[in-house]
N, C-alpha and C positions, 0 to 999 in steps of 0.2 A: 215028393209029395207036392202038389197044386195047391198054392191058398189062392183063395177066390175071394175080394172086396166086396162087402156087398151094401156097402155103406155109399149114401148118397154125396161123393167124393166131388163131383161137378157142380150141383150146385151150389156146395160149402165154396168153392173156390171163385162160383160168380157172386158169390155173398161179399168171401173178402174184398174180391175187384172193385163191387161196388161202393165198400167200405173206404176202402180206397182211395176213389173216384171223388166219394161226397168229402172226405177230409182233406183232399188235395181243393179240391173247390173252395171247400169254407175258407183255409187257408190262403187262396190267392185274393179271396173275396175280402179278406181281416186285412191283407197285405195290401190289396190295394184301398180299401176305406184308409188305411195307414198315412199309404201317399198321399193320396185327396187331401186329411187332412192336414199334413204335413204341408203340401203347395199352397193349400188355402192360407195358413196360416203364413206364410210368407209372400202372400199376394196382398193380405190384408196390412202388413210390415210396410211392404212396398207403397202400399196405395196412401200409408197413412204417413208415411217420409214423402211421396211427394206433394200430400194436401199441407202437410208443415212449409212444403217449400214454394206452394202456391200461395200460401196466407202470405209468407214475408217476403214472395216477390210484389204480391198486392199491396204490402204495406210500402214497399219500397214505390212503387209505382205512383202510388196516393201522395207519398212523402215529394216526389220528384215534378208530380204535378202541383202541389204550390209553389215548389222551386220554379218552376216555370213562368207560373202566373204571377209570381212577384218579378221575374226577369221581364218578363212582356210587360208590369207595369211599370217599371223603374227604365225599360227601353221607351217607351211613351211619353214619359217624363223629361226623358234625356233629349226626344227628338223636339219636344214643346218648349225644354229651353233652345236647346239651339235653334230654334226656329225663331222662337224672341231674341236669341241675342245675332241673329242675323238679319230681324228686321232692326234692330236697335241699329247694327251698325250697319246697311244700308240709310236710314234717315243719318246718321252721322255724315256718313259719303256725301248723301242729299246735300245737307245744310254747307261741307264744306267746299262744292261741285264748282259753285264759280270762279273760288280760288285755284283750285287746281285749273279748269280751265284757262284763267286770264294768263298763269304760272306757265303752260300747253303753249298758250298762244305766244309769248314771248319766245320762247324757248325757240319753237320751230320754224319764229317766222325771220326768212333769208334777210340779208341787208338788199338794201332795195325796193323794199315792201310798204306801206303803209295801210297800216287798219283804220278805215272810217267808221266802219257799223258792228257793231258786234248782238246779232238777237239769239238769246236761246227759246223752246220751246220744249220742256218736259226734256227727251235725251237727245232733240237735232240743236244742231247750231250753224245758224246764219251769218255766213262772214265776209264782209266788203270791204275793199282794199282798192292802191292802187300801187299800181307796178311799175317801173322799170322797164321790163321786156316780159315778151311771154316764159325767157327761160325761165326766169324768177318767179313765176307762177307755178311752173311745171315744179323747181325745188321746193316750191312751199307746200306742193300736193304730195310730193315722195316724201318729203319731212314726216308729216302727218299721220301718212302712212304707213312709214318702215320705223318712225325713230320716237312715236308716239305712244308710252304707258297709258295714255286718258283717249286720247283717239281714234277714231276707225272712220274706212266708210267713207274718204274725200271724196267730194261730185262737186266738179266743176260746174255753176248754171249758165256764167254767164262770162263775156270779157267782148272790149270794146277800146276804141281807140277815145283818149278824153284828152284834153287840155290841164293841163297841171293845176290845181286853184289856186287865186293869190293866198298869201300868209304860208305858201308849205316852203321848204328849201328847193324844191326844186324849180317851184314860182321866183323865187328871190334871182336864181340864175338869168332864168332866162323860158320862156313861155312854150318850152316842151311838149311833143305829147307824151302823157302817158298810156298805161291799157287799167284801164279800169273793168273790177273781175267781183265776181260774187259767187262763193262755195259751200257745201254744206257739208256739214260737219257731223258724226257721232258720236254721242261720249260714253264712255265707256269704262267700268271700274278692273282696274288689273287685278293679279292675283295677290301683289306684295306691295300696296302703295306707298309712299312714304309719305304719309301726312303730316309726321309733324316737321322735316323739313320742307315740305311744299310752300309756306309763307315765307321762309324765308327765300330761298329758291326764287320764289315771284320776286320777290324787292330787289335781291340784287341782282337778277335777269334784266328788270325794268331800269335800274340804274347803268346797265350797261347799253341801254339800248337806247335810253334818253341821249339826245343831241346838246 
C-alpha cells in the first residue's frame, strides 16, 4: 500500500530554515553588540590609564619647569658674582701692577744693563736703558719673553751707539761707548700669580742688583 503526504511538507521546512536563519542572526547580532561592548569598555580603561598618566607627566613637567627656572636663576647669580669677583680681583691686579712690574723688571734684566726711564701706559710699557753690547739687549728681549709670568710682546724701538754718562760706573772707568736702547713692553696677568710673594721678590731682587 502507497501512502501519499499531502501535507505542505516544504514550506514547513522553509519556515524552520528561516526560523533558523533569523535566530542565528539575532544571536551573532547579541554576540557581537557583546564584543563592542566589552572592547568599548576596555578602550575606555585604556584611555582613562593613560589620561591618569598624562596628568602626572604634566605635573611632573610643571614641577621640573620651576626646577629649571630656579637653576637658570641661581646660574645668573653664580655668573653675576663671579663676574664681580673677577672685576674685584682684576682692580686688585691693577692696583698691584707696578709692583709686579718693577719686581719683572729686575728680575729679567741681564748684568750689564741699565734702566734709565721706565713709562707705563694702561698695559704697554716703555723701557730705556743702556747696555753693554747688543748681546745684552738681545738677552734682555728673550728674558722677557720666554722667562716672564707678567710679560709679553718685547719690541725693540730703538738702540744706538752713546757715550757712557758721567756718575754711572762705567763713566767712573773710563768714557766708553755704550748702546743705548728703548723697548716696549706688554703686561700681562698669568694664570697663577704669586702676589703675595711678589714684594718681597722685588726687594730682594733689587738688593741683589744694587752695586
Amino acid at each position: 500500500m502507497i501512502l501519499i503526504n499531502l501535507l505542505p511538507h516544504r514550506e514547513e521546512k522553509r519556515r524552520q530554515r528561516k526560523r533558523a536563519f533569523f535566530a542565528t542572526l539575532g544571536a551573532c547580532a547579541v554576540l557581537g553588540l557583546a564584543i563592542a561592548g566589552a572592547w568599548y569598555l576596555v578602550l575606555m580603561q585604556l584611555t582613562s590609564a593613560q589620561q591618569a598618566r598624562n596628568d602626572f607627566l604634566k605635573g611632573e613637567i610643571g614641577r621640573l619647569e620651576l626646577q629649571i627656572k630656579d637653576i637658570a636663576t641661581l646660574r645668573a647669580e653664580i655668573e653675576a658674582l663671579k663676574a664681580r669677583q673677577k672685576a674685584v680681583e682684576g682692580l686688585q691686579t691693577d692696583r698691584n701692577m707696578p709692583v709686579y712690574l718693577l719686581d719683572e723688571l729686575v728680575k729679567q734684566t741681564p748684568e750689564g744693563v741699565y734702566l734709565t726711564s721706565i713709562k707705563q701706559n694702561g698695559q704697554v710699557v716703555l723701557v730705556s736703558g743702556m747696555a753693554q753690547t747688543n748681546e745684552r739687549v738681545s738677552e734682555f728681549l728673550r728674558n722677557t719673553l720666554y722667562n716672564s709670568p707678567w710679560l709679553e710682546r718685547p719690541e725693540l724701538v730703538e738702540i744706538k751707539t752713546a757715550v757712557a754718562p758721567s756718575g754711572t760706573a762705567a763713566a767712573g772707568r773710563d768714557q766708553r761707548r755704550l748702546n743705548e736702547f728703548s723697548m716696549r713692553l706688554t703686561l700681562k696677568r698669568p694664570q697663577a700669580p704669586a702676589a703675595a710673594s711678589a714684594p718681597a721678590g722685588a726687594a730682594s731682587a733689587a738688593e741683589k742688583k744694587a752695586p
